[in-house]
KEKOL-452637 format. One record per residue (C-alpha): residue in three letters; x, y, z. Coordinates in Angstrom, 1 decimal. Example, Ala and Ser with C-alpha at 12.3 -4.5 7.8 and 13.67 -1.06 7.14 Angstrom:
2
R     r        u        v        w
R   ALA     12.3     -4.5      7.8
R   SER     13.7     -1.1      7.1
END
This chain:
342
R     r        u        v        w
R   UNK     25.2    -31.6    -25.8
R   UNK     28.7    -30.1    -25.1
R   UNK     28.9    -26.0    -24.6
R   UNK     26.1    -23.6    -23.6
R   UNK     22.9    -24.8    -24.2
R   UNK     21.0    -22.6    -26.6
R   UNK     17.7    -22.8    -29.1
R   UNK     19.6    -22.9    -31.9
R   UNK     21.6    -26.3    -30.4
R   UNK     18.5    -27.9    -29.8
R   UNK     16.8    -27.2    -32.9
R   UNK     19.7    -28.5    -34.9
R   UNK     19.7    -31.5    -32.5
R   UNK     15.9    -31.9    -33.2
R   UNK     16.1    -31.6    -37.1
R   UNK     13.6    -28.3    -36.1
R   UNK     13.1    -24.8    -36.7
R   UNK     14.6    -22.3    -33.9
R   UNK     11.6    -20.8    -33.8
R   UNK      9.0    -24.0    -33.4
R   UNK     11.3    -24.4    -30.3
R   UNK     10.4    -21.0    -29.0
R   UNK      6.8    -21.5    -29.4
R   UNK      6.8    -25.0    -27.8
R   UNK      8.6    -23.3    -25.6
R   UNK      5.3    -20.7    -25.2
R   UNK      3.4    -23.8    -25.5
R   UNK      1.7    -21.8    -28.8
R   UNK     -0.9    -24.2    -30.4
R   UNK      0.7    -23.7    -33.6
R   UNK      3.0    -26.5    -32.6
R   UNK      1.3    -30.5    -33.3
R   UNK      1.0    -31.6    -29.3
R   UNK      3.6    -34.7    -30.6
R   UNK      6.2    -31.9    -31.7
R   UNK      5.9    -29.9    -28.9
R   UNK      6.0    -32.6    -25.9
R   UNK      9.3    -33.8    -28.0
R   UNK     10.9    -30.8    -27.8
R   UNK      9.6    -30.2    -24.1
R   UNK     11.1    -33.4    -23.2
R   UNK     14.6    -32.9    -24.6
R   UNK     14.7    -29.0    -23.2
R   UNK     13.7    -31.0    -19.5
R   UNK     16.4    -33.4    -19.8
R   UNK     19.4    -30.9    -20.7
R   UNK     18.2    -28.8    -18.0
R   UNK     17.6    -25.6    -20.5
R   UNK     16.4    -22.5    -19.1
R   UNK     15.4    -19.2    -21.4
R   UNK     18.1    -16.5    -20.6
R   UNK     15.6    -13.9    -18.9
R   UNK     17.8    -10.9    -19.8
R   UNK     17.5    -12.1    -23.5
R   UNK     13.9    -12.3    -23.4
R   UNK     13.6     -9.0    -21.7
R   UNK     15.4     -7.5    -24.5
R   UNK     12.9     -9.1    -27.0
R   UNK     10.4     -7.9    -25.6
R   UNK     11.9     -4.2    -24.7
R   UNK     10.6     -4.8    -21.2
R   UNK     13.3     -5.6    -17.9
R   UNK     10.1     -7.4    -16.4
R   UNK     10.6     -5.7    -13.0
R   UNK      8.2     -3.7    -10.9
R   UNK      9.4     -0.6     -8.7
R   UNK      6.9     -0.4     -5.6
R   UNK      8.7      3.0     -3.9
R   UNK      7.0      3.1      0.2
R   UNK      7.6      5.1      3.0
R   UNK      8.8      2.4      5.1
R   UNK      9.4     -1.1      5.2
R   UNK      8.9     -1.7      9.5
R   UNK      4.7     -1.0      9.4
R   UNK      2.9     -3.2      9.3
R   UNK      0.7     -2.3      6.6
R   UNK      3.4     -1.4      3.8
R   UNK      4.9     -5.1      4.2
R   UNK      1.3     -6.6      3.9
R   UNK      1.1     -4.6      0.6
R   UNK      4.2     -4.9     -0.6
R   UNK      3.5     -8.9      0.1
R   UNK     -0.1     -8.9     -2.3
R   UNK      1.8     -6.8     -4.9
R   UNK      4.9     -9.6     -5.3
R   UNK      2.2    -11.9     -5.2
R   UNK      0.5    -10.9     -8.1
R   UNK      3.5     -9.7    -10.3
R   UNK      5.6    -13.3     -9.5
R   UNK      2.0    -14.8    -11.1
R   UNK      2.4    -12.9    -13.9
R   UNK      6.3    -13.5    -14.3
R   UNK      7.4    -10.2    -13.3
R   UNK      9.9     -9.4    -10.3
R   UNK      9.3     -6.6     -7.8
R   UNK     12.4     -4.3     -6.8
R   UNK     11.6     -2.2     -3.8
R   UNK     12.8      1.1     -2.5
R   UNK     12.6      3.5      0.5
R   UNK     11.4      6.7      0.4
R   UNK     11.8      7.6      4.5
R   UNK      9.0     10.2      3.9
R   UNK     11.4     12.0      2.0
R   UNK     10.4     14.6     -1.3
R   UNK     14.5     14.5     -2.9
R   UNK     15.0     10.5     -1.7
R   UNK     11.7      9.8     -3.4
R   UNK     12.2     12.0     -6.3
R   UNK     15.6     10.4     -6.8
R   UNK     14.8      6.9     -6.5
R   UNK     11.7      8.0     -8.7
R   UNK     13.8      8.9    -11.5
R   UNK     16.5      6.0    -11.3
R   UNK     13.7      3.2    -11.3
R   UNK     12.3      4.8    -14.5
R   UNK     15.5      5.3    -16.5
R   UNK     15.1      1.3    -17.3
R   UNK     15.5     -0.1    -14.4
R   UNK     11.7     -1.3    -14.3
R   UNK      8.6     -1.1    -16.8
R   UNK      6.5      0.4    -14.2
R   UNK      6.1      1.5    -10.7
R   UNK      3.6      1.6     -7.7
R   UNK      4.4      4.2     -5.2
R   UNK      2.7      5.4     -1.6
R   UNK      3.5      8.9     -1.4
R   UNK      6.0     10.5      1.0
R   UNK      4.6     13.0      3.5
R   UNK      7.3     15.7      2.9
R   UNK      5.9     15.8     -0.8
R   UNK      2.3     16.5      0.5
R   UNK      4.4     19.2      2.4
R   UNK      6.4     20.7     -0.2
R   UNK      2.9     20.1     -2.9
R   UNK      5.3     19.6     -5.2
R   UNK      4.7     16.3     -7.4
R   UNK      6.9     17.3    -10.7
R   UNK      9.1     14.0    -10.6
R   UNK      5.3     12.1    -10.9
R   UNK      4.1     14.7    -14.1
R   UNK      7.1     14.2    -15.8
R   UNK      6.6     10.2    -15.9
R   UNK      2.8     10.7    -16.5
R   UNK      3.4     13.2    -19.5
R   UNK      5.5     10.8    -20.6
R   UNK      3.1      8.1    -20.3
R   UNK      5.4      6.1    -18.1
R   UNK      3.5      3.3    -16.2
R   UNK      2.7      4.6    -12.8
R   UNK     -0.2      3.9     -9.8
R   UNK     -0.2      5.0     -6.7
R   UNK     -1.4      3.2     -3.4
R   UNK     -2.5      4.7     -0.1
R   UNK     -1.2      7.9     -0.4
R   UNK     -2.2      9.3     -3.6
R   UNK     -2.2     13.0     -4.9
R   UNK     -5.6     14.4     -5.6
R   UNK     -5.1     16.5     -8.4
R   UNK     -2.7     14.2    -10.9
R   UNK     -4.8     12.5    -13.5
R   UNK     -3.3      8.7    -12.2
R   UNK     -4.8      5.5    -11.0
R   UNK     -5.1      5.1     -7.5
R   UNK     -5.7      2.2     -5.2
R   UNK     -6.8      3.9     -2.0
R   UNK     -8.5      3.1      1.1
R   UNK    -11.8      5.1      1.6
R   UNK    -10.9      7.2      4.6
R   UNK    -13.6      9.0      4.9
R   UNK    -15.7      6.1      5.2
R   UNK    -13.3      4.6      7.8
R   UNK    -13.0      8.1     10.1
R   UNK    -16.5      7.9      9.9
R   UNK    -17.2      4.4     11.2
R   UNK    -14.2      4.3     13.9
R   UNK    -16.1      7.5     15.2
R   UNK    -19.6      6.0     15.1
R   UNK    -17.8      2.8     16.9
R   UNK    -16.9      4.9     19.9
R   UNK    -20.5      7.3     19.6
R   UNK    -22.5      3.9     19.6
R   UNK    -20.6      2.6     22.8
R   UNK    -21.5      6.0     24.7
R   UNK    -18.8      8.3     23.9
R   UNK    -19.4     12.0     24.4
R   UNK    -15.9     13.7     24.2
R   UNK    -14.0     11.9     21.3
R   UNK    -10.5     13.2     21.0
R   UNK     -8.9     12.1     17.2
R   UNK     -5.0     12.0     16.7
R   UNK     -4.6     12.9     13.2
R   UNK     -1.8     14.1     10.6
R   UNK     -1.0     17.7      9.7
R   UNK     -3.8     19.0      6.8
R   UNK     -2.0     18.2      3.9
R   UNK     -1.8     14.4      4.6
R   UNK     -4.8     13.1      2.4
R   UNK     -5.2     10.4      4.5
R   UNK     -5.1     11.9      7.9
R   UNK     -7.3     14.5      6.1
R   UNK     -9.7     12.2      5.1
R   UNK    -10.1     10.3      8.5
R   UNK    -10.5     13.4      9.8
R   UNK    -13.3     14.2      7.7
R   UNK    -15.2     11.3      8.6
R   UNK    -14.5     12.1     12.2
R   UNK    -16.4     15.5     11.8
R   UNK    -18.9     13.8      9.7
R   UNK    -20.0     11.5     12.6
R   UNK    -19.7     14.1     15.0
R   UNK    -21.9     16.5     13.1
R   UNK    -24.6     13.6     12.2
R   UNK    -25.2     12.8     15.6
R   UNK    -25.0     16.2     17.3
R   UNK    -21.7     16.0     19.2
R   UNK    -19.4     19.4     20.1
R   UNK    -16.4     19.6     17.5
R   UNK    -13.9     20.5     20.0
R   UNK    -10.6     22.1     18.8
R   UNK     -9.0     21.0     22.0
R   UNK     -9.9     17.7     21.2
R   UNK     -8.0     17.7     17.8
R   UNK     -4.5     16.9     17.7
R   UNK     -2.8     17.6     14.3
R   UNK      0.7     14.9     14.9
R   UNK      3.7     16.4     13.6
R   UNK      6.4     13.9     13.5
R   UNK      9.2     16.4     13.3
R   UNK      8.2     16.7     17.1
R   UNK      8.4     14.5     19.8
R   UNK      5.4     12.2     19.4
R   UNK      4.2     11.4     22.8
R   UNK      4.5     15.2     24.0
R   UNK      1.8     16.0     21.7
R   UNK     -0.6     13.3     22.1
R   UNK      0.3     14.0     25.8
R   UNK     -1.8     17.3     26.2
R   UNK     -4.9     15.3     25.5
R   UNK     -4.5     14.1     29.1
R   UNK     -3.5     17.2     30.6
R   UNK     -6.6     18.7     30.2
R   UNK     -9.6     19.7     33.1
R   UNK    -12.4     17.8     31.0
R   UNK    -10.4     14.7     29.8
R   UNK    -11.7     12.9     26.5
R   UNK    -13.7     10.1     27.0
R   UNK    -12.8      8.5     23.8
R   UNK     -9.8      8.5     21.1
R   UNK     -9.7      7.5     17.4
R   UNK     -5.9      7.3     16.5
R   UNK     -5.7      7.4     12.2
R   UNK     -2.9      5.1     12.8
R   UNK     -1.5      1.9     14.4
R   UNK      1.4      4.0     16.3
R   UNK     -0.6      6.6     17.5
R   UNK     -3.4      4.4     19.1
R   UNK     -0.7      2.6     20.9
R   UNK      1.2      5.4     22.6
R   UNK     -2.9      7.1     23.7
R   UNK     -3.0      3.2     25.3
R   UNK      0.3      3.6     27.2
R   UNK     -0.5      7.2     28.4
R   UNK     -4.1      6.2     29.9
R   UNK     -2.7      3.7     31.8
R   UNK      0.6      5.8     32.6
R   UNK     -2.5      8.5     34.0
R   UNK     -4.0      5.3     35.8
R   UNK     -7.0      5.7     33.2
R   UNK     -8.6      2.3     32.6
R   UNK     -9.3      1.2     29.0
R   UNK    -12.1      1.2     28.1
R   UNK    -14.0      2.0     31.2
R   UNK    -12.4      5.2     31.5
R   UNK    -11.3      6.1     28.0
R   UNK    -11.8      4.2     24.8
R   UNK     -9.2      3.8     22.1
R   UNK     -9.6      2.8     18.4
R   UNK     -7.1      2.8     16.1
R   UNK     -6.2      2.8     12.1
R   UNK     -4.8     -0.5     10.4
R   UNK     -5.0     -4.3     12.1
R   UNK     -1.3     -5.2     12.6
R   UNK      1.5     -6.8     15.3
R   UNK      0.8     -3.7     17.7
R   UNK     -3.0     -3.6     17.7
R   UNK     -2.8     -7.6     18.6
R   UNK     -0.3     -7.5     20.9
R   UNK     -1.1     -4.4     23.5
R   UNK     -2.8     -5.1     26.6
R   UNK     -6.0     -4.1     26.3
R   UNK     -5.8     -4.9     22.4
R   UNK     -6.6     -2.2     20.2
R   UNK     -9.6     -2.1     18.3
R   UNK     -9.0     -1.1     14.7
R   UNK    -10.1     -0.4     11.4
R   UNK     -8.8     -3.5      8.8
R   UNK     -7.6     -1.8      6.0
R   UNK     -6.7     -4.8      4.0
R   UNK     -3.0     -3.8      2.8
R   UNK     -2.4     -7.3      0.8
R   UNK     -5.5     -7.2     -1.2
R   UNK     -4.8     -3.4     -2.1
R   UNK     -1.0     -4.5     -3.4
R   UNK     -2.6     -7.8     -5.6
R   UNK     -5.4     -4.9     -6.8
R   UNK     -2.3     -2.2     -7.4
R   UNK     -0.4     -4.5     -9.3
R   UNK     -2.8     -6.1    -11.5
R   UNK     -4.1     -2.1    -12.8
R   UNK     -0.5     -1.3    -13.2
R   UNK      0.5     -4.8    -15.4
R   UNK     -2.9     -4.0    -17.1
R   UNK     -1.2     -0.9    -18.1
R   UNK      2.1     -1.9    -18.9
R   UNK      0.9     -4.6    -21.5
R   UNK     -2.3     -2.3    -23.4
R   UNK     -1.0      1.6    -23.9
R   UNK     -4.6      2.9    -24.8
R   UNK     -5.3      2.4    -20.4
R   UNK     -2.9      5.5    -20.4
R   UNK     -6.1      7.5    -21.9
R   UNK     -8.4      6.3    -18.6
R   UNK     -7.8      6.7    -15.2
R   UNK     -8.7      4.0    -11.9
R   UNK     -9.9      5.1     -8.8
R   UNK    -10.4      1.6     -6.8
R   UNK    -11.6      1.7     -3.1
R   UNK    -10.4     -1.4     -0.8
R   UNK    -13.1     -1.3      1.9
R   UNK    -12.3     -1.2      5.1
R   UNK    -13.8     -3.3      8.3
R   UNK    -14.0     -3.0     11.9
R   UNK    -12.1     -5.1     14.6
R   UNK    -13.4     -5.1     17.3
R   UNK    -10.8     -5.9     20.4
R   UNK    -10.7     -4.9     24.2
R   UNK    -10.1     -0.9     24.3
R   UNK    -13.5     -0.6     23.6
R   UNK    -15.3     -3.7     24.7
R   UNK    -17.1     -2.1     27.8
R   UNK    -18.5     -4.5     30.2
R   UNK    -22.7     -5.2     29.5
END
């Protein structure tokens, strides 16, 4: 067959319909099995391939995802960003992914441009300087629009969207208990600013366990990170303290990592001398010495779980009149910084 290969050139070739070529095609069963493996055949042999912009246009749809993150280096974000292609490539769809750097205007930007046809829907983990700001317009726009949209992680409390979300109270709560049921006394926690959900959150279980087992909440021992600051300055004073904590639960990966390397910078053994759990099982909680206990917080199963709600949505338009809350649990790994000797 001489020229571009087309359906119309291989019907006529076939002495078929163009159209009982598409449905073969879509193996529909309202093609005979003899028909259908015929044209199958042929289509194998001249190497055809559906023209994917074509079919997109059929079907109105540019079968790309947006998934919008923070950043691509943690740890957690790739594992996410790894279940969410996973799931969409099953499903035929493409994933096209963007930075946000924390960022309200590069999120609210990039926001805009991926829903102005670039892709049918998007998953997206909130930027911290839009918990700042409060100012989610960009997202109320979309869902007054009814634009396909679920967030992941990060999610804003008060917009009526699904969310695929970690239960971080639950977590706070168990890291805590973790370090109370190994003998703790004086748990320190390194946490976000307030208007981080999920600093917030961890924090909440933090107070919860403290409260339930009758342990002083001690402002002293409460260190709100803000990353516009030096990092290690802040989580610094917890060591420069007369009554030193005899614990730490970090909410994240980077946190518990720099509390390790200033113990043992104040020649503070872990975890005789101070124990240290962190948030999120990656490359750094492995990899320190002592390792890091953690709490698992699953990232590739939440992107699968993100993307199948969102494709749910994309293909049946009456999910826009429910909303999704899903919870990935979260477990606890156990590692050296709090393994005391029996």
């Amino acid at each position: 067959m001489s020229g571009k290969i087309t359906l119309k050139k291989i019907a006529q070739h076939l002495g078929v319909a163009v159209s009982t070529v598409s449905k073969a095609l879509k193996n529909s069963p309202e093609i005979s099995m003899e028909t259908r493996q015929r044209i199958l055949n042929y289509v194998e042999k001249v190497n055809y391939h559906p023209n994917a912009l074509a079919i997109s246009l059929q079907r109105q749809r540019t079968m790309t995802i947006g998934i919008i993150v923070p950043e691509l280096v943690h740890h957690f974000f790739s594992r996410v960003i790894s279940g969410a292609e996973n799931h969409a490539s099953r499903c035929g769809y493409k994933l096209l992914i963007s930075l946000s750097n924390d960022e309200w205007d590069k999120e609210r930007q990039v926001t805009e441009m991926l829903a102005n046809g670039y892709v049918d829907g998007i998953l997206i983990s909130v930027a911290k300087q839009t918990f700042e700001k409060g100012n989610f317009d960009h997202f109320s726009n979309l869902i007054q629009h009814k634009f396909p949209l679920v967030f992941f992680d990060r999610a804003p409390s008060d917009l009526p969207v699904d969310k695929i979300i970690i239960n971080d109270v639950e977590g706070g709560y168990r890291a805590t208990k973790h370090l109370i049921d190994k003998g703790a006394k004086r748990i320190a926690i390194l946490t976000t600013p307030p208007h981080i959900s999920v600093g917030a959150d961890r924090e909440r279980g933090y107070l919860k366990a403290l409260n339930e087992y009758s342990l002083e909440v001690n402002a002293h021992l409460i260190v709100h990170v803000d990353e516009r600051q030096p990092v290690r300055e802040q989580i610094a004073i917890l060591f420069e303290q007369n009554i030193a904590p005899d614990a730490i639960f970090a909410v994240n990966e980077k946190y518990a990592a720099l509390a390790l390397k200033l113990a043992l910078q104040n020649n503070l053994k872990v975890p005789d001398d101070l124990m240290i759990i962190g948030f999120t099982d990656g490359f750094i909680s492995k990899s320190t010495t002592p390792s890091l206990s953690t709490m698992a917080q699953h990232g590739f199963e939440m992107g699968e779980k993100a993307m199948e709600i969102l494709l749910e949505k994309i293909e049946d338009k009456s999910l826009f009149d429910t909303q999704k809350i899903v919870f990935i649990p979260t477990n606890l790994v156990e590692r050296e910084s709090t393994k005391l000797k029996s």
